[in-house]
KEKOL-974973 format. One record per residue (C-alpha): residue in one letter; z, x, y. Coordinates in steps of 0.05 Angstrom, whole numbers, plus 5000, padded with zeros to 4 digits. Each point is the difference from the previous one (the first is absolute). Layout:
<nodes>
@resn: a w: Z u: X v: Y
...
</nodes>
This chain:
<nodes>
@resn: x w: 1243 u: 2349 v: 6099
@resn: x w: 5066 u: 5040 v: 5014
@resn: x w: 5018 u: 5042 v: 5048
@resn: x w: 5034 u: 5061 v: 4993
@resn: x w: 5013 u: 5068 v: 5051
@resn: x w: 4975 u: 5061 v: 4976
@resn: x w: 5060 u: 5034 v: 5003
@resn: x w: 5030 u: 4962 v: 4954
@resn: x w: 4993 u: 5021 v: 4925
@resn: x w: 4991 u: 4941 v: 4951
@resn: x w: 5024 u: 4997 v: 4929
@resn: x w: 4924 u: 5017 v: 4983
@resn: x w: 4998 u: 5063 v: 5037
@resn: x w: 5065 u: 5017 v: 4960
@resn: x w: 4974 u: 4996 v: 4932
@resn: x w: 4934 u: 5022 v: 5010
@resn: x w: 5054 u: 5063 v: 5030
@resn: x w: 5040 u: 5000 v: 4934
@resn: x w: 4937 u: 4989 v: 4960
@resn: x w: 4968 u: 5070 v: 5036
@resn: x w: 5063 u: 5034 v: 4977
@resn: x w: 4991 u: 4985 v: 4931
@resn: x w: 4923 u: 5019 v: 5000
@resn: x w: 4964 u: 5025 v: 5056
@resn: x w: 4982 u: 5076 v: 5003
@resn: x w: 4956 u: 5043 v: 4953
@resn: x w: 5066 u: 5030 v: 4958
@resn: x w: 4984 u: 4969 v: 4940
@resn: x w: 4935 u: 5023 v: 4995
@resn: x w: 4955 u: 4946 v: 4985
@resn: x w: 4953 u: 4999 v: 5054
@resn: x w: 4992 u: 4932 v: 5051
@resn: x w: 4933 u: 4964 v: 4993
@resn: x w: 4946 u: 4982 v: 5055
@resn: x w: 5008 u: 4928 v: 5024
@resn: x w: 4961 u: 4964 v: 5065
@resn: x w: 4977 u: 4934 v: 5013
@resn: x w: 4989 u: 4941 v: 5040
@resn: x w: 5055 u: 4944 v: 5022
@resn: x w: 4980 u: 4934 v: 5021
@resn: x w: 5029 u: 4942 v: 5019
@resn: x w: 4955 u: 4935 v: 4994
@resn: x w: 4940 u: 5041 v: 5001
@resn: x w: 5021 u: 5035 v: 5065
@resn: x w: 5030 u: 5079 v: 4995
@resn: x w: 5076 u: 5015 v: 5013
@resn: x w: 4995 u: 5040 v: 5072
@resn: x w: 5068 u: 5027 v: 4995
@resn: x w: 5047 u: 5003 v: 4935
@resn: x w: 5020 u: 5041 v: 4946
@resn: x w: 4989 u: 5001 v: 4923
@resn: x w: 5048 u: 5024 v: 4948
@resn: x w: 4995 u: 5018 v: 4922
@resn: x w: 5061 u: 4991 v: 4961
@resn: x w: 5010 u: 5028 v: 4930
@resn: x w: 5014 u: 4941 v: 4955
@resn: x w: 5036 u: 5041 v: 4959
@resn: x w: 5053 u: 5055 v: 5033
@resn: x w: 5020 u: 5051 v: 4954
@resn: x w: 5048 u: 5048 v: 4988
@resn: x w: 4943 u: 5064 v: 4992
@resn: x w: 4974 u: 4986 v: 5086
@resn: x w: 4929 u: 4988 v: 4965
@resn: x w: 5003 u: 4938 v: 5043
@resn: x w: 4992 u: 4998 v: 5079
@resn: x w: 4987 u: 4956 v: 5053
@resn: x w: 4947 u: 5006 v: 5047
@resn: x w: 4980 u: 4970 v: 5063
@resn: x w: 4945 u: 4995 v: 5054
@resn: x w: 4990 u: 4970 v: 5067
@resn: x w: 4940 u: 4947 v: 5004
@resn: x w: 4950 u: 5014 v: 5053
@resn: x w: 4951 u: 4943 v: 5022
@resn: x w: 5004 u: 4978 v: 4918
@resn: x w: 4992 u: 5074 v: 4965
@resn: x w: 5057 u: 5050 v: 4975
@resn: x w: 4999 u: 5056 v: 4964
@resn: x w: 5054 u: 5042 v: 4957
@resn: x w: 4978 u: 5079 v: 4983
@resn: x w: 5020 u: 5014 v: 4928
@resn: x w: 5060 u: 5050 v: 5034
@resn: x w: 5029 u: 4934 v: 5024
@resn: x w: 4972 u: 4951 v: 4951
@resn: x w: 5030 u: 4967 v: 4944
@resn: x w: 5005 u: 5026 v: 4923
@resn: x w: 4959 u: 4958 v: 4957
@resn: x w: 5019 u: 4933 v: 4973
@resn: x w: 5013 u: 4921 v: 5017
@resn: x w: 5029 u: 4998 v: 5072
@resn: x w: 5031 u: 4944 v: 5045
@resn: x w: 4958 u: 5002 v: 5060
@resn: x w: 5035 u: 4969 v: 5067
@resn: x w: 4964 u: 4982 v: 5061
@resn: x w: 5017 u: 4995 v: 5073
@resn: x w: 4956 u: 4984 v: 5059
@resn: x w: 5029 u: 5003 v: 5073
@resn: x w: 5003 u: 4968 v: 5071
@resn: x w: 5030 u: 5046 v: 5047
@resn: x w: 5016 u: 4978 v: 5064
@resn: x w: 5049 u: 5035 v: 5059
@resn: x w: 5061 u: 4951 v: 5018
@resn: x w: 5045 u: 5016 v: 5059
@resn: x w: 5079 u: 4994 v: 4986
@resn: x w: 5060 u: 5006 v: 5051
@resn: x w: 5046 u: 5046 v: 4962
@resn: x w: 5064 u: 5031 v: 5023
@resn: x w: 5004 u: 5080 v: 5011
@resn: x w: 5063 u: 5026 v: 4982
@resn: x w: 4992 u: 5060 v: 5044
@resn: x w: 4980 u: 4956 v: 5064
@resn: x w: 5041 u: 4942 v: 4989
@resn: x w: 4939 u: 4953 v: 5022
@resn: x w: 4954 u: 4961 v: 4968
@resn: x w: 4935 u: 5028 v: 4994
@resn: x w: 4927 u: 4971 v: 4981
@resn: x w: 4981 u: 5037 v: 4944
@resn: x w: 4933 u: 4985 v: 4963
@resn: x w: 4993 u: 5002 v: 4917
@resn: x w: 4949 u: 4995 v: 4956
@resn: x w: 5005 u: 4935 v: 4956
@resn: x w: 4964 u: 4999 v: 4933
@resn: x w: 4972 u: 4938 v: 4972
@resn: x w: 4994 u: 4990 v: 4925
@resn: x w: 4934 u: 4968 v: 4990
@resn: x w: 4995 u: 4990 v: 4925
@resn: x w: 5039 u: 4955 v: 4958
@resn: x w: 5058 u: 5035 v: 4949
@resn: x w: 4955 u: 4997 v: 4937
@resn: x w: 4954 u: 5054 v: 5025
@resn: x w: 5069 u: 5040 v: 5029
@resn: x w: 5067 u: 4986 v: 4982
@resn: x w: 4993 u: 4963 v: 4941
@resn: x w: 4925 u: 5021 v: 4982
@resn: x w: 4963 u: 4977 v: 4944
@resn: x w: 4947 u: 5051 v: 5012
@resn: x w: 4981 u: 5057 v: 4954
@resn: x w: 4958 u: 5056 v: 4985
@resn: x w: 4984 u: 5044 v: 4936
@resn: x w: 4989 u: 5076 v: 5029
@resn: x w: 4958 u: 5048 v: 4959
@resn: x w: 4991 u: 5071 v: 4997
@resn: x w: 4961 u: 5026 v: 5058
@resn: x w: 4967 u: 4954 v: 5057
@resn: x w: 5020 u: 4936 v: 4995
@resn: x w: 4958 u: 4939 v: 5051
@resn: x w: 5061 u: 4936 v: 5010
@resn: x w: 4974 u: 4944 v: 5037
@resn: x w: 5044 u: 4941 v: 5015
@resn: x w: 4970 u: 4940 v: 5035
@resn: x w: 5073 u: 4956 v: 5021
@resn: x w: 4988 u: 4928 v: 5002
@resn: x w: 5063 u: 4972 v: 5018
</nodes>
């Protein structure tokens, strides 16, 4: 489990960022495809998380994009608008813990030290379904049903 404050952006958050740039949007023309589901992890549904499609392939004509969608007591759903192109996609999965944690930070303005409460974010799968994940999907044209039960 790591732990990580929401303000901070990870290196994830940065290509998934760069990865947008490259692809997300309607410009090119081909239109996103319907994708929802259910997330589990050891039989029991991710409350809180968020799913992402990566193009396996970027290319230079934007036909690829990335799409995303929060996890909601184990279901998401992506409307074509927002969903990805067809084709073989990385899929990365991330279930939370959030919890509030109060800091004593200084305030420039004040000059004192002040008790300042953040929210701290707790990873709670392993890389392979995230970082470094193994996971994929094939998307077809029009709606598209992607389970993934994790067992990790």
């Amino acid at each position: 489990m790591t732990k990580s404050i929401s303000r901070h952006y990870s290196t994830a958050w940065l290509a998934i960022f760069a990865a947008c740039l490259l692809g997300c949007g309607s410009e090119s023309g081909v239109p996103g495809q319907t994708v929802s589901g259910h997330v589990s992890v050891n039989g029991k549904p991710i409350n809180d998380g968020k799913i992402w499609f990566l193009p396996q392939e970027i290319r230079e004509d934007s036909l690829s994009r990335v799409a995303w969608s929060q996890i909601d007591d184990g279901t998401y759903s992506i409307k074509s608008e927002e969903g990805p192109a067809p084709g073989e996609h990385v899929v990365r999965i991330e279930a939370y813990d959030r919890s509030n944690e109060s800091k004593e930070v200084f305030d420039e303005d004040t000059g004192e030290t002040v008790e300042q409460v953040v929210e701290v974010v707790d990873q709670l799968l392993p890389p392979e379904f995230n970082s470094r994940s193994g996971l994929s999907a094939t998307i077809a044209e029009g709606n598209n049903e992607v389970d993934f039960e994790l067992d990790p």
